[in-house]
KELUM-45687 format. One record per residue (C-alpha): residue number from 0; residue in three letters; chain; x, y, z. Coordinates in Angstrom, 1 decimal. Layout:
// residues N
LONU   nr  rest  kette    east   north      up
LONU  NUM   ALA      A       X       Y       Z
...
***
This chain:
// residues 302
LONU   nr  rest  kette    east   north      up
LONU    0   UNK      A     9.5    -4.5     8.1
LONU    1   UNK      A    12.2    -2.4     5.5
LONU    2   UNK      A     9.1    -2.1     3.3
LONU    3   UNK      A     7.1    -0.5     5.9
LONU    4   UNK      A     9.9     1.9     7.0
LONU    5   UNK      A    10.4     2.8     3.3
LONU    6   UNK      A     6.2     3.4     3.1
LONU    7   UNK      A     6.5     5.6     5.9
LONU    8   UNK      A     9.5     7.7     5.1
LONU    9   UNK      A     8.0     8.3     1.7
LONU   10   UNK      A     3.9     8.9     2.7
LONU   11   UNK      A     4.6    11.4     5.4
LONU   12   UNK      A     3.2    14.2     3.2
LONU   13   UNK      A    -0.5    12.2     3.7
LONU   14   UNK      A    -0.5    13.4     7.4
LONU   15   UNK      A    -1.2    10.7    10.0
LONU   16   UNK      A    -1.0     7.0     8.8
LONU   17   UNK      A    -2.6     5.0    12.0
LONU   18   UNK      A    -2.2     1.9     9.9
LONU   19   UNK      A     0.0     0.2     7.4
LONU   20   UNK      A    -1.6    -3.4     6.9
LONU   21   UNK      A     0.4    -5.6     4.6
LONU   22   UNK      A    -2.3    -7.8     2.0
LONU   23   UNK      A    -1.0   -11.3     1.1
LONU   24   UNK      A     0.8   -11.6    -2.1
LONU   25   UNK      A    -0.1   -13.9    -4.6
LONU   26   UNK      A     1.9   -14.9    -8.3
LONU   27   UNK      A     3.8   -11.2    -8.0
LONU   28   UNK      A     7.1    -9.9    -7.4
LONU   29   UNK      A     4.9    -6.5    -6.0
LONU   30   UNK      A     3.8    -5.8    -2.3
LONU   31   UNK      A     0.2    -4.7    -1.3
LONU   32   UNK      A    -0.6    -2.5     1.9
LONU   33   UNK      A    -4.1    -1.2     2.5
LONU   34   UNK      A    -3.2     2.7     4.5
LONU   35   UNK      A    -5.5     3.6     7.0
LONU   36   UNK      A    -5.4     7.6     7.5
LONU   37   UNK      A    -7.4     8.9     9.8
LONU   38   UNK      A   -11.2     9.6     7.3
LONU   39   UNK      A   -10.0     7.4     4.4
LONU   40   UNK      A    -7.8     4.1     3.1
LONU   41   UNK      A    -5.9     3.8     0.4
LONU   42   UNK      A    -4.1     1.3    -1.3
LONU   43   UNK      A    -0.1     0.8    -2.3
LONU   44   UNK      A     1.2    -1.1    -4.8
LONU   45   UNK      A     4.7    -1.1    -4.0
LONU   46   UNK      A     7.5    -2.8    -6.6
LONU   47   UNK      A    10.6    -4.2    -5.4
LONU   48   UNK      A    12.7    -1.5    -6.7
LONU   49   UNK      A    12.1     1.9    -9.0
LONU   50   UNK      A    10.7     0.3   -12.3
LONU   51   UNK      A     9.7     3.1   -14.5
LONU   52   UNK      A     8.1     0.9   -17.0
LONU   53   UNK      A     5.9    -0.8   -15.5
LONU   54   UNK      A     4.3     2.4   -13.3
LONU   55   UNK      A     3.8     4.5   -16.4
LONU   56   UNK      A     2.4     1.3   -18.2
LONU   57   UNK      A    -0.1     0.9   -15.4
LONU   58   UNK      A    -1.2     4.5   -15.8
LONU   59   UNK      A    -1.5     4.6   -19.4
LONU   60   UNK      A    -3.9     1.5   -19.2
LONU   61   UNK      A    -5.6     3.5   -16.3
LONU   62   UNK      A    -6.7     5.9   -18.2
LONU   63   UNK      A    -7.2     3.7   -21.5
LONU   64   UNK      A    -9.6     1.3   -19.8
LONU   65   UNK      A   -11.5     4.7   -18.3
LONU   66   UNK      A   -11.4     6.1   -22.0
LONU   67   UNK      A   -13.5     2.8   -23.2
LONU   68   UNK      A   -15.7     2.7   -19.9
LONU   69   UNK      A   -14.3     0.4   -18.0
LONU   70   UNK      A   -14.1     0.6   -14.2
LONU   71   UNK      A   -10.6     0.2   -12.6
LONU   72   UNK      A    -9.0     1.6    -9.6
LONU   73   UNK      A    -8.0     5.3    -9.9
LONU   74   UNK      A    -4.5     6.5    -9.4
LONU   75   UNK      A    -3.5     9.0    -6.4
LONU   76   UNK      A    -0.1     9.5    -6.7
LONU   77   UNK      A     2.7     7.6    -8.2
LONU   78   UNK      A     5.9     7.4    -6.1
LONU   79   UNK      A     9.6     6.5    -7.4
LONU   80   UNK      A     8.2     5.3    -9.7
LONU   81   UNK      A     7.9     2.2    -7.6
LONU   82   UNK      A     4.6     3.0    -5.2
LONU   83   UNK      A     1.7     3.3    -6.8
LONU   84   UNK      A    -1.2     4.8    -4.5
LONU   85   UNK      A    -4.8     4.0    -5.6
LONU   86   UNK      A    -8.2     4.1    -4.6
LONU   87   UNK      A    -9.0     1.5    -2.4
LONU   88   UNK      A   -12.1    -0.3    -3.8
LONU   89   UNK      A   -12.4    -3.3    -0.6
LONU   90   UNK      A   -12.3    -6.8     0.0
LONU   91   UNK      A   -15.0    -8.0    -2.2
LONU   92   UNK      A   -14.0    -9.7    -4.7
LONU   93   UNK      A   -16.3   -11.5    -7.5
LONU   94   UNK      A   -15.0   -15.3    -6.7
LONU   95   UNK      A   -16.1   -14.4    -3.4
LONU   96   UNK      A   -19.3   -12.5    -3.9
LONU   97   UNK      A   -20.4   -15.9    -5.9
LONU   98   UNK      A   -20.8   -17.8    -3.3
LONU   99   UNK      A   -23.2   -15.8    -1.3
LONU  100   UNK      A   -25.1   -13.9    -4.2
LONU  101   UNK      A   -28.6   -15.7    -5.5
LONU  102   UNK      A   -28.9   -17.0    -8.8
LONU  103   UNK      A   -30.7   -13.8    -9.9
LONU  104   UNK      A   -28.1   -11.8    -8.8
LONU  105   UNK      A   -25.5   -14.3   -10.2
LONU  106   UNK      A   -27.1   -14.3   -13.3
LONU  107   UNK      A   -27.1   -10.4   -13.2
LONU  108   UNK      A   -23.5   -10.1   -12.5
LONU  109   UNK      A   -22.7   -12.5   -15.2
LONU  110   UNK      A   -24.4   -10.6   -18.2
LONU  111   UNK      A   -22.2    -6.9   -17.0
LONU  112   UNK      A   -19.2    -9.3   -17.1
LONU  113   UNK      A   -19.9   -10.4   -20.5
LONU  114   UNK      A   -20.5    -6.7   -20.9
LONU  115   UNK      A   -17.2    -5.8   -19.8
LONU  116   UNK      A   -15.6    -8.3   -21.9
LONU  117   UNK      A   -16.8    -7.3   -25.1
LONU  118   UNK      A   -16.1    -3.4   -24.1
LONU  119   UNK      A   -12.5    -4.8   -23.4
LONU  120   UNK      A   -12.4    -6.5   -27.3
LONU  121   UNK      A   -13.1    -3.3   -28.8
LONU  122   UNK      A   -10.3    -1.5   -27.1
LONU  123   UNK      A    -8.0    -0.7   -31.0
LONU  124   UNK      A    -5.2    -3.2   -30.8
LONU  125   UNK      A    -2.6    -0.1   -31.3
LONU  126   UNK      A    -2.8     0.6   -27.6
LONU  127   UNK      A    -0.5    -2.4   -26.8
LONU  128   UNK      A     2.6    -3.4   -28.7
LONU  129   UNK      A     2.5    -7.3   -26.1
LONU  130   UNK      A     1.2   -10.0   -28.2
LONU  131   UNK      A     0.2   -13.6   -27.1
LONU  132   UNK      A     1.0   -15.1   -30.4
LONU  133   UNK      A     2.0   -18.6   -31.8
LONU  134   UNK      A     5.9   -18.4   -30.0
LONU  135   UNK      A     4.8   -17.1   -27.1
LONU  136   UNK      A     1.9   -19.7   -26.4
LONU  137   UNK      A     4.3   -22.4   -27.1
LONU  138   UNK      A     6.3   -20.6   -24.4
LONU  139   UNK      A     4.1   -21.4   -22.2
LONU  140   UNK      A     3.3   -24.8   -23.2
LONU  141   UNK      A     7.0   -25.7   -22.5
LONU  142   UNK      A     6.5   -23.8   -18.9
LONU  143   UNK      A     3.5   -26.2   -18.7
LONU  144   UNK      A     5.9   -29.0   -19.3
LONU  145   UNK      A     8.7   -28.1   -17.3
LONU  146   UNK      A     6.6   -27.2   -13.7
LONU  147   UNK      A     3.4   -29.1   -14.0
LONU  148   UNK      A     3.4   -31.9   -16.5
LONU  149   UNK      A     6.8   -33.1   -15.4
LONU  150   UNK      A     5.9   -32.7   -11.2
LONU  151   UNK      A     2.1   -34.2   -11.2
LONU  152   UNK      A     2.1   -37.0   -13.6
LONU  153   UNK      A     1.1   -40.2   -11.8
LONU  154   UNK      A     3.4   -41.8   -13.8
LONU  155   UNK      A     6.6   -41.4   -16.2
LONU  156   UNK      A     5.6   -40.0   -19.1
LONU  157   UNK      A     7.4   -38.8   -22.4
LONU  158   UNK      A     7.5   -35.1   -21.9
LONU  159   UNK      A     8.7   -34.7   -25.2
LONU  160   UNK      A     6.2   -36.4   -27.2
LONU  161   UNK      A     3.5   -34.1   -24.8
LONU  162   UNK      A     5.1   -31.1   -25.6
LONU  163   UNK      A     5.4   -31.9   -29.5
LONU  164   UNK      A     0.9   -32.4   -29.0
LONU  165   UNK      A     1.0   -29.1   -27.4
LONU  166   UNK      A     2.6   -27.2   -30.4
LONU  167   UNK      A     0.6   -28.7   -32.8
LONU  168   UNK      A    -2.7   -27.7   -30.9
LONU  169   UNK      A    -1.1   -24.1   -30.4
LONU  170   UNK      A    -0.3   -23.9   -34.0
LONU  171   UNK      A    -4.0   -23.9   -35.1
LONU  172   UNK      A    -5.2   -21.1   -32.8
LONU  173   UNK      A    -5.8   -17.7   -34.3
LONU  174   UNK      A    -5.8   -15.3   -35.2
LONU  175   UNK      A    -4.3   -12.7   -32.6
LONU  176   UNK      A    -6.8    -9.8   -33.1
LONU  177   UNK      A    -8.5    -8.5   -30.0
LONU  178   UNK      A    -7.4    -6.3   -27.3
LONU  179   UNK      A    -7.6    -8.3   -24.2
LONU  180   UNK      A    -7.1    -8.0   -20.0
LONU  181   UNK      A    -4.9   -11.1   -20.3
LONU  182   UNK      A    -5.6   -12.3   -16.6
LONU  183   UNK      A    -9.4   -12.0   -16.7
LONU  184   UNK      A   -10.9   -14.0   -13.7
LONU  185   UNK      A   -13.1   -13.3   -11.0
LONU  186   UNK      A   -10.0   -13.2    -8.9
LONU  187   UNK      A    -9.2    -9.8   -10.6
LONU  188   UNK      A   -12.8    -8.5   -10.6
LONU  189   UNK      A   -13.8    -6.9    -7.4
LONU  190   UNK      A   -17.3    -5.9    -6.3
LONU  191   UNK      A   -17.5    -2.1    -5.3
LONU  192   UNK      A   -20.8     0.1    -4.8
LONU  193   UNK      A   -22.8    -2.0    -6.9
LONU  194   UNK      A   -20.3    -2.2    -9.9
LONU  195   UNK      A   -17.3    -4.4   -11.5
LONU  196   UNK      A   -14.1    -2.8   -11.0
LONU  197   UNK      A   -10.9    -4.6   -12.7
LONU  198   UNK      A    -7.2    -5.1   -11.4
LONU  199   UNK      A    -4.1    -6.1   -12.3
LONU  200   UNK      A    -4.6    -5.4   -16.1
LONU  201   UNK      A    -0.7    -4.3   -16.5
LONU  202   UNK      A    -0.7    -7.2   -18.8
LONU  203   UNK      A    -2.7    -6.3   -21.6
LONU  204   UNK      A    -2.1    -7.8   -25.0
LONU  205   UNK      A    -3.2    -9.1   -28.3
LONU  206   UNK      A    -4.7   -12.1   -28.0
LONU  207   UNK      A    -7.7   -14.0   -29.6
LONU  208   UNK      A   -11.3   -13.1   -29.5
LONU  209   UNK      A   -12.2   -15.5   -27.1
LONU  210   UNK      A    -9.1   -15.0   -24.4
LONU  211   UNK      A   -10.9   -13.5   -22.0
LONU  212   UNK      A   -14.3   -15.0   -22.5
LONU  213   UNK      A   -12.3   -18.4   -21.8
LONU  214   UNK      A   -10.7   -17.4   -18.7
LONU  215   UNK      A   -14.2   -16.8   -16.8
LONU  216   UNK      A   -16.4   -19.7   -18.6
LONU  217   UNK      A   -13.2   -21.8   -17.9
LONU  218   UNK      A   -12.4   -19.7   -14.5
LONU  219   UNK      A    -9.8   -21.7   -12.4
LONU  220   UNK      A   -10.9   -19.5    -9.6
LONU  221   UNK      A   -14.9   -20.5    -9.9
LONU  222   UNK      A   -17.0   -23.1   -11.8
LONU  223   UNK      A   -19.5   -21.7   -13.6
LONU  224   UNK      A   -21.0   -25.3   -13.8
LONU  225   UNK      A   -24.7   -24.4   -15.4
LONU  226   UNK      A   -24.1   -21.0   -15.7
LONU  227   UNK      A   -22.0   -21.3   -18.3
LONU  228   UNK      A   -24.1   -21.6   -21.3
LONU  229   UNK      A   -26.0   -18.8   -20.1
LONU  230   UNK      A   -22.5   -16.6   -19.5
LONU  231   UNK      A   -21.8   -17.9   -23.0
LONU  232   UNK      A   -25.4   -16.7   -24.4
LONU  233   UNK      A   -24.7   -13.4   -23.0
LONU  234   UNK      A   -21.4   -13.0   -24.8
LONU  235   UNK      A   -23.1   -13.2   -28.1
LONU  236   UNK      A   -26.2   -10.9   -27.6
LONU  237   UNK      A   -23.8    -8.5   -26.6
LONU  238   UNK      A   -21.8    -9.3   -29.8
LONU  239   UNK      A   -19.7   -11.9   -29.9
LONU  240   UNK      A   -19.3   -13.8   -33.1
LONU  241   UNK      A   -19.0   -17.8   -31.9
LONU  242   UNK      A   -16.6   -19.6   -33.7
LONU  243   UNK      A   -16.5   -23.1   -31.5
LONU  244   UNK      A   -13.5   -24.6   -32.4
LONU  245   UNK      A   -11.4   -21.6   -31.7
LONU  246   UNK      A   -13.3   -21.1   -28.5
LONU  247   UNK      A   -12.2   -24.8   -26.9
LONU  248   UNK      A    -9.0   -24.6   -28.5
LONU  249   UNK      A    -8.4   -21.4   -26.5
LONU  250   UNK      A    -9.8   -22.6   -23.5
LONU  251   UNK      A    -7.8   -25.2   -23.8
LONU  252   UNK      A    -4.6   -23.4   -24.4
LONU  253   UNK      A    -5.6   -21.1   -21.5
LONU  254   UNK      A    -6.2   -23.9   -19.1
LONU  255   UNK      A    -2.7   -25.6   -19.6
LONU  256   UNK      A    -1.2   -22.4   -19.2
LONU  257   UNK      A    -2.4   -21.5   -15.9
LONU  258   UNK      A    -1.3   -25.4   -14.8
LONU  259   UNK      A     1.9   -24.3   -15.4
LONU  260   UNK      A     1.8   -21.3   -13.6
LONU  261   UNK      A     0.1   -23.2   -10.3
LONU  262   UNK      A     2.9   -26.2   -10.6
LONU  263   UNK      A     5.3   -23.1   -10.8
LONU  264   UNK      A     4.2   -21.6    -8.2
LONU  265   UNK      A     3.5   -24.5    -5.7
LONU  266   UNK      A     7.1   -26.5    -6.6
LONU  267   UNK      A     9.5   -23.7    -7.0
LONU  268   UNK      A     7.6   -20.9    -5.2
LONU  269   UNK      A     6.4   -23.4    -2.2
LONU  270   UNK      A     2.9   -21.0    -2.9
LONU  271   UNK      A     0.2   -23.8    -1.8
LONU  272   UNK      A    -2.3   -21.0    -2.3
LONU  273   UNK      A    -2.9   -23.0    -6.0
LONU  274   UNK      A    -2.8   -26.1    -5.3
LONU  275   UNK      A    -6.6   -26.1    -4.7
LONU  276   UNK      A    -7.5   -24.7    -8.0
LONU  277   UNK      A    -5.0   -27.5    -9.8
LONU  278   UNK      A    -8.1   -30.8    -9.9
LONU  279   UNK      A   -10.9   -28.3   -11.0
LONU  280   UNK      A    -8.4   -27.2   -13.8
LONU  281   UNK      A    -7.1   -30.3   -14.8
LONU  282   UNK      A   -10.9   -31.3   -14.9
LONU  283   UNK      A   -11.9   -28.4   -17.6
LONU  284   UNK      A    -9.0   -29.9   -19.5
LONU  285   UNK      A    -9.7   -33.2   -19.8
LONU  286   UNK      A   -13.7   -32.1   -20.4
LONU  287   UNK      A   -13.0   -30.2   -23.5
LONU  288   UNK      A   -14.6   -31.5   -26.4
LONU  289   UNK      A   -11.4   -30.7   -28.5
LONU  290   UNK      A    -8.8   -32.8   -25.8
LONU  291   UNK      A    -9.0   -35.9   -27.7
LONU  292   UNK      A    -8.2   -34.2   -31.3
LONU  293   UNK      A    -5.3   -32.4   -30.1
LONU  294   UNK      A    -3.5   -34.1   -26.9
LONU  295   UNK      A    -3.5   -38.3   -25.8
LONU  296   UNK      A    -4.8   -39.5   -22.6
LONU  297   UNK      A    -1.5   -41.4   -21.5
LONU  298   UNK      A     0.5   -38.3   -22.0
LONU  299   UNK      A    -2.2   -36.4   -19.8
LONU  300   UNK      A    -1.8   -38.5   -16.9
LONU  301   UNK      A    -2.6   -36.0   -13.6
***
């Protein structure tokens, strides 16, 4: 209710507001609100408090990602440094839209994603200074450790020894050398007049090639299942250089990160929107060709 006071004493100067409908959070510390005026909506990004950083890194990538052809929400206004008011693009998003689109259409939105991907990898590294390297993937390893590994486990385990596997496999990924959306999943993708828009992109960074390839062929959000070879096959005609190894060791790496962030969020958070992507995740981990070279069954116990 403060929030929507705050909306309203700050939006007055867009006339008559006849709605201010509040859109369920997921893994943020920002507030949604789809405005209804009286011909158009908009949407308001709204941060706990004034954080001048963030805003004017969210319309620097704006424009970047428009620079290099990429579809993302346009920017009205920027408030406080705290609202952000953008173009409201719907509901749609491409998690969703997979479930009711045929396979030609599937197919179809699966080669402009692999399109988008690639136009995101040739983005020049010097537009972000955030790097996923070496210390901060072991970072999240440990996260993995502490609020999933520790929590699920069937059984007592030796944490420890697990994390010690985890290093090792994070120490032979590399290198960091493509631009990347950092939180690429078909969660983050939403369908709008017949193209691909992307959101919540603040977190940008150097990464490895195959980062965001990983996180759709590997999607906790939506199996692929036989799609993925051909989402794969796309990747490289539109010119990805395949280097296997690296691309299951990232996946793997990318998987076990976003375990920790569901255990996180369903534990400490008491988020249970997760918990339903946790066995399909756990699944691409213990699929990967590279699991039994890097990480030992007992310790992987879920």
């Amino acid at each position: 209710m403060e929030m929507k006071k705050y909306l309203e004493s700050r939006l007055q100067h867009l006339g008559s507001i006849r709605k201010i409908q509040p859109i369920k959070r997921e893994a943020s510390n920002r507030s949604f609100f789809r405005l209804h005026l009286d011909k158009y909506t908009l949407m308001a990004m709204v941060y706990p408090e004034e954080n001048k950083e963030e805003t004017e890194r969210i319309a620097r990538l704006t424009t970047l990602y428009n620079e290099y052809g990429l579809k993302v929400p346009a920017i009205k206004e920027i408030i406080d440094h705290r609202i952000i008011l953008q173009q409201d693009l719907g509901k749609i998003r491409a998690q969703k839209a997979f479930s009711w689109l045929r396979e030609g259409k599937r197919e179809k939105a699966l080669e402009k994603i692999a399109r988008i991907t690639m136009q995101l990898s040739r983005i020049p590294l010097e537009h972000t200074a955030a790097v996923l390297d070496t210390a901060r993937m072991k970072w999240e390893m440990d996260f993995f450790v502490s609020h999933f590994a520790g929590n699920y486990s069937s059984r007592r385990i030796n944490l420890e020894e697990l994390r010690h596997q985890l290093h090792a496999m994070v120490e032979t990924i590399g290198p960091v050398n493509t631009f990347a959306h950092r939180d690429f999943h078909t969660r983050n993708m939403l369908f709008y007049k017949d193209d691909i828009y992307l959101v919540d992109f603040q977190d940008s960074l150097r990464a490895t090639a195959f980062y965001d390839p990983v996180s759709i062929a590997f999607d906790a959000y939506l199996d692929l299942k036989l799609l993925r070879p051909f989402f794969i096959d796309c990747l490289e005609k539109n010119g990805m250089i395949m280097d296997e190894e690296q691309f299951y060791l990232t996946a793997l790496q990318r998987n076990i990160k976003a375990l920790g962030t569901f255990g996180y969020q369903v534990m400490v958070k008491k988020n249970l929107t997760y918990e339903k992507y946790i066995n399909r995740t756990v699944g691409y981990v213990l699929e990967n060709p590279l699991f039994d070279r890097f990480l030992n069954q007992e310790l992987f116990d879920f």
